[in-house]
C-alpha positions, 0 to 999 in steps of 0.5 A: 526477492527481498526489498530494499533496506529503509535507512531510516529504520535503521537510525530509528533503530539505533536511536531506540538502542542509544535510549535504552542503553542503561536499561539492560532488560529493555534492550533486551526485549527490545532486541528479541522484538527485532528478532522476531518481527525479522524471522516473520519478515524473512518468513512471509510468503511471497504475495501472488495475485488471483485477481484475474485482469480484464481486457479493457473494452472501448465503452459504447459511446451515444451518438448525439440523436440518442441524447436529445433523448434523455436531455432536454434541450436549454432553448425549449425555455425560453 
């Protein structure tokens, strides 16, 4: 499944070949460049994820007695 075409690339593109109009080698290589990132583009194995997902578990949450525990209680100051 091949993503969807960025405008913006493509202006960039064309502002880049307008520049580079009256250098002939340049455009050239700027074209070859173009072909090749597109080959390796067309090329690229399609990603697939080995990451295996976890069912998600309710955390054990403490009831109020076990925090007096490890809190210690503000009005014990004073």
């Amino acid at each position: 499944m091949s993503e969807p075409i960025d405008l913006n690339n493509v202006i960039e593109v064309n502002q880049i070949k307008k520049i580079l109009n009256n250098k002939p080698d340049l455009i050239v290589f700027f074209n070859e460049i173009l072909t090749l990132a597109n080959n390796s583009l067309n090329t690229e194995p399609t990603l697939t994820s080995k990451i295996s997902i976890e069912p998600y578990e309710e955390p054990i949450l403490s009831d109020h007695e076990s925090d007096e525990d490890f809190m210690p209680d503000p009005c014990d100051d004073y």
